[in-house]
N, C-alpha and C positions, 0 to 999 in steps of 0.2 A: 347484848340485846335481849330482851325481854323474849319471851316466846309467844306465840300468834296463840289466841284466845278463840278455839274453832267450837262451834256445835252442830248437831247433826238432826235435822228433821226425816226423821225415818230409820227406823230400828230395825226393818228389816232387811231390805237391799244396802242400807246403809252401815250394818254391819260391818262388810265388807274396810268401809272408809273409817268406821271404828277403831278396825284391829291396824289401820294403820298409823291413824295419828296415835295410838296409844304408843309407836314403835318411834314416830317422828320425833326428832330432837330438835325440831326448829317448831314445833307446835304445841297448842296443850287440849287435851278435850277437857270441854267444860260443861258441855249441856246436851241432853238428847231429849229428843220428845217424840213420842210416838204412842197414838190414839190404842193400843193392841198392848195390854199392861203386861203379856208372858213377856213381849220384847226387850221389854224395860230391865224384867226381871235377868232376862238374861246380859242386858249391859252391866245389870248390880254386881253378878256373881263374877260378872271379867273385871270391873271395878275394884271388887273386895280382893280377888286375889293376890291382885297385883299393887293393893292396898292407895288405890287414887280413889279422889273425892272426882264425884260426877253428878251435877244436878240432873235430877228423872223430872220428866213436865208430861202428861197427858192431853195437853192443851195447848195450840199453837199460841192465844196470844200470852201465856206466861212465858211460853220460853221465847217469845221476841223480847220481852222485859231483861231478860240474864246479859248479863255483863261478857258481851262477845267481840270478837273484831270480823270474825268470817261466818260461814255456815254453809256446810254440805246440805243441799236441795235433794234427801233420797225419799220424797214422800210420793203420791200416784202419779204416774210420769205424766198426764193428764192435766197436773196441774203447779207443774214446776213453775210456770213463769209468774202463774198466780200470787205465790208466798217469796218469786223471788224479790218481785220489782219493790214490794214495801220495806224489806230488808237490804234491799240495794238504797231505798230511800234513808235508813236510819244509819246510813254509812257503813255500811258491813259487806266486807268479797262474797264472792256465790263461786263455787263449785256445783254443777246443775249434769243429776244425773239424765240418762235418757228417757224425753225428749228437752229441747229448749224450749215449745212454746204449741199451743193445743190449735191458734186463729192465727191469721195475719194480721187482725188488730193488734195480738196480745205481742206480735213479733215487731211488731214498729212501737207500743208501749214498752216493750223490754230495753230493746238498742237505746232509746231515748233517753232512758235511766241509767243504764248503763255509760252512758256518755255524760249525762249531767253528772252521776255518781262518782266520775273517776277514778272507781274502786275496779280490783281487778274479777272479771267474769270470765271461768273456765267451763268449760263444756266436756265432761267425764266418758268421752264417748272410747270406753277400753281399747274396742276392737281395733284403734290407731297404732297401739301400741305392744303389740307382740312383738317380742324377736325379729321372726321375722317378715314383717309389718315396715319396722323400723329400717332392716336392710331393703327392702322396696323402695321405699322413699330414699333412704340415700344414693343408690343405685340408680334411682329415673333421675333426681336431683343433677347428681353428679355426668349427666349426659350419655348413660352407659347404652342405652335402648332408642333412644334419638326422643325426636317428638311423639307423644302419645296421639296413638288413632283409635283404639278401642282398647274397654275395659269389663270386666266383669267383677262384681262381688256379690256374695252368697253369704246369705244367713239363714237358715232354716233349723228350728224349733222346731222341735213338736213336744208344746207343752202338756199335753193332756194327762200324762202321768201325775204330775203337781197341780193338775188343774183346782182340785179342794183346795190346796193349799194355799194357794195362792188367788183364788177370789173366793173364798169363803163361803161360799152359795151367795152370793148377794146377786141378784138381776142385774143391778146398776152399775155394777164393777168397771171400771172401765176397761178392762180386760176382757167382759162380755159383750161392750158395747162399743168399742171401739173400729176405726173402718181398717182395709187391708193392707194399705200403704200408709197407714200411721207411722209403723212402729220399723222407717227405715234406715236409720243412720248406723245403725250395724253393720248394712251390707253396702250403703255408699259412702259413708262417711270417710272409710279408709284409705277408698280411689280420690278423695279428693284433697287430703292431709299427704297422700304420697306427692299428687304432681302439684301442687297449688292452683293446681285450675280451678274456677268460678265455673258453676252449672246456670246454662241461659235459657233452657227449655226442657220441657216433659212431656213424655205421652204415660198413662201409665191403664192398668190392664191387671184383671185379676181373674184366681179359677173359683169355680162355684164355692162353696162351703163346704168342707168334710163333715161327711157323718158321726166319726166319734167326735169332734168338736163342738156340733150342735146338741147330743148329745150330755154334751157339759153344759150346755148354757151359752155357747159363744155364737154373737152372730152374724159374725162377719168371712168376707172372703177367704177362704186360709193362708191361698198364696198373694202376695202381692208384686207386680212388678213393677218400676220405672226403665224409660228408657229413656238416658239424658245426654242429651247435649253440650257439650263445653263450649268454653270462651273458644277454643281453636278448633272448632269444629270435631272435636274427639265424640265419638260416641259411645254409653257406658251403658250397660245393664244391669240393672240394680235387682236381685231377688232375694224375698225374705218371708216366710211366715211358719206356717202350723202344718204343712205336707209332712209327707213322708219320706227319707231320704236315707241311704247310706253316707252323706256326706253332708257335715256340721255346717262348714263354710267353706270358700274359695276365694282366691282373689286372684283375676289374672289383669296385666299390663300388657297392652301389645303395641310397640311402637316401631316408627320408621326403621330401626338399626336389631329391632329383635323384641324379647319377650322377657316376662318377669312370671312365676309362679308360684303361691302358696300352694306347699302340698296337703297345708292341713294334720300334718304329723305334730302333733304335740305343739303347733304355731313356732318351730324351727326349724324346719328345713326347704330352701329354696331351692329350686331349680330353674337356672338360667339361659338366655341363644343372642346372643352377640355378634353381631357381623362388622366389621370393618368396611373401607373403603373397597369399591367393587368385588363384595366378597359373595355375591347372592344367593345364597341357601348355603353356605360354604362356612357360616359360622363357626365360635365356640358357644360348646354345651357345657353344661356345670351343674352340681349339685351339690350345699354344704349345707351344713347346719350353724346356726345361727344362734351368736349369744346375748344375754343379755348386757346391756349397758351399765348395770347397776346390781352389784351382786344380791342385794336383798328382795331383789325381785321376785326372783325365781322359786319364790314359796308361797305367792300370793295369786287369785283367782284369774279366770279368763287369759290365760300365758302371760302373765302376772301384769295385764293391763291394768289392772287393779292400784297396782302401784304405783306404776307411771302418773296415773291420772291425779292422785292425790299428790306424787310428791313436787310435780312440775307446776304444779297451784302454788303447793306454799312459798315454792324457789321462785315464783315469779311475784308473789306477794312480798319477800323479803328483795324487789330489785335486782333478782338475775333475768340478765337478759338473754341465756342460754334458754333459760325454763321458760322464758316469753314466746321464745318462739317455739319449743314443744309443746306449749298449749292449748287448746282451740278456741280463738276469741268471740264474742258472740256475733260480729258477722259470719265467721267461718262457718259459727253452729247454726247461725239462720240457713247459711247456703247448704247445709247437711240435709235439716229440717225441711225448709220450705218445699222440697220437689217431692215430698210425701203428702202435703198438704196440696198442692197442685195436680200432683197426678191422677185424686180421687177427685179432684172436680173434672177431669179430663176423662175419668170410666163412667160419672153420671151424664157424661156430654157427648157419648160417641166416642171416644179414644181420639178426642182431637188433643192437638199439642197447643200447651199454653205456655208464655213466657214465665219466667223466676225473675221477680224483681231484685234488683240487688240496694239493700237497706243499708250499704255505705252511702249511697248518695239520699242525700235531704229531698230531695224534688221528688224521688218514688216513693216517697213513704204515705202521701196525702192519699192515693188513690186504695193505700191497703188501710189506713185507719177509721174504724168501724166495723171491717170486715170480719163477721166471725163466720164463714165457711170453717166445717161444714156442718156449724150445728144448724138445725130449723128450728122456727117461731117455737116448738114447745120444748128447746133444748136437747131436742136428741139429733144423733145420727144417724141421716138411711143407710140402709143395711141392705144388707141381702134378704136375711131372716128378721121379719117382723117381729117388733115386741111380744104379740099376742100368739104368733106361729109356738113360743118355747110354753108349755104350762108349766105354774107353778112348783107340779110333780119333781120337775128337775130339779130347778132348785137347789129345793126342800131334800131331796138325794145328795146332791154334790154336798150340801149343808151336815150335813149325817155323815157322810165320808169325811169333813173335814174333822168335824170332832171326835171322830174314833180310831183320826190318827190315819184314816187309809188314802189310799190313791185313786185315780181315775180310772 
């Protein structure tokens, strides 16, 4: 069988998915594009090494012309759905890094395509698949903790060391301008790829803005919370952003028969409480560490979710239906997505709790199509920190830092 003909829009986070289709033997890269020419330059020099032919494009509509069957989505997570739906239209798979979709218009334009398309649509959300990520899910899966009542997951960044780097002084970055519960499928996404539960509702809730953040140019919340609801009435807490923290991430499970916990050690080692029949507070306790499924993993980014996400695409693009169901389908990634997108209309509204539609059924989708919360009439998003609150002075600073190579 021929090998799957993938390209990659975005040279920089998309690296990542670079270095791994170049390792894939069921793939071939064929194209990258990306508007930032050192990017390019540096896929040339991994290219020339290892002496493969790679088309370089600085231009999205050439490299939709290039002779592809898939394409990695690594360009501003702002605007993945934008370049996916026309490439999902020319008959090509999408791997879509984080997020899937910016509106609930662009989230019911997606699904639609993705259904008409018939092509397969994965959703790159890493943090599913660590070590021990994967032993959570099989563990709740397999009945070990009973029904899930509460959940917590934790993602906390704090970008501002890379902050030049990564929005290059631009005002408009959408890393500057983005709201506080954007950017949440890191810290929920995991809790709901463990239990398969569907989230029904959100409140969500954020803290002021940090000062070295604003300082960069950023103008939003730093922290963002949700707090979501399941189909079984389970409730989760979703936290994620730019605070300060001794601790990266977390993910706790807590269910009717016991508990699940990531300790955050290198995303290997779990610690476990199990109770049996009338056994109450009388459990077992455990602690193991946790391997990969895949020995090639264990060299690649983020506890080498990195891998998984790319290689469970292609396995499901060639017809495995193991890799089908390790993948996240674009309803999955709607139901990841949407309660980030709902939450902040629910801190502009009082902290009241809004329903998450669910975009498998046709009949919910009439009332989200148009809807592009939360931008306003002149395209932006409210903020905390007003456009006019940052001067230009910053900037023009983060701008200057970025080109002499320094940090925030």
């Amino acid at each position: 069988m021929a090998k799957i003909k993938v390209g990659v829009f975005g040279g920089g986070r998309g690296y990542s998915m670079i270095r791994q289709l170049l390792n894939n033997p069921d793939a071939e890269l064929v194209a990258v594009c990306d508007k930032y020419k050192p990017l390019l330059d540096r896929v040339r020099a991994k290219a020339d090494e290892l002496g493969v032919k790679i088309a370089l494009y600085e231009k999205f509509d050439d490299f939709f012309q290039h002779d592809m069957d898939a394409v990695v989505m690594a360009n501003y997570a702002n605007e993945h759905a934008k370049f996916a739906i026309p490439l999902l239209e020319s008959g090509r798979h999408i791997l879509s890094e984080v997020l899937t979709c910016a509106t609930p218009d662009e989230a019911v334009r997606l699904v639609e395509t993705v259904e008409k398309s018939g092509k397969v649509y994965s959703y790159a959300e890493n943090y599913c698949y660590t070590p021990v990520r994967q032993e959570m899910r099989r563990r709740y899966l397999n009945g070990d903790i009973g029904e899930l009542l509460y959940a917590e997951g934790e993602y906390i960044h704090d970008c501002s060391s890379i902050w030049p780097e990564i929005t290059y002084g631009e005002r408009y970055h959408w890393r500057n301008t983005m709201y506080s519960t954007f950017y949440n499928t890191h810290s929920l996404g995991p809790i709901l790829k463990m239990t398969k539960l569907r989230p029904v509702s959100v409140v969500g809730f954020q803290t002021q803005p940090s000062k070295h953040m604003v300082e960069l140019g950023a103008r939003f919340g730093s922290g963002g919370v949700e707090m979501v609801t399941l189909e079984n009435g389970a409730l989760v807490k979703s936290l994620h952003g730019d605070i300060k923290t001794a601790n990266h991430s977390r993910f706790y499970l807590s269910g009717m028969l016991g508990g699940l916990l990531d300790k955050n050690n290198k995303d290997r080692i779990i610690t476990t409480y199990t109770e049996g029949p009338n056994q109450n507070c009388n459990g077992l306790s455990e602690e193991y560490e946790c391997k990969h499924t895949v020995e090639a993993a264990g060299a690649t980014g983020h506890g080498g979710g990195d891998f998984y996400t790319t290689y469970f695409w292609i396995r499901a693009i060639l017809g495995d239906e193991e890799a089908k169901e390790m993948t996240i389908d674009v309803y999955d990634a709607l139901d990841m997505c949407l309660p980030g997108i709902y939450a902040y209309k629910s801190i502009l509204n009082g902290n009241i709790s809004y329903r998450i539609p669910n975009l498998r059924n046709k009949e919910e989708r009439e009332a989200l199509r148009g809807d592009v919360f939360p931008y306003i009439e002149n395209g932006c998003i409210p903020n905390p920190i007003k456009d006019e609150d940052i001067p230009d002075e910053v900037y023009k600073r983060v701008e200057q830092l970025w080109k002499e190579g320094k940090r925030g």
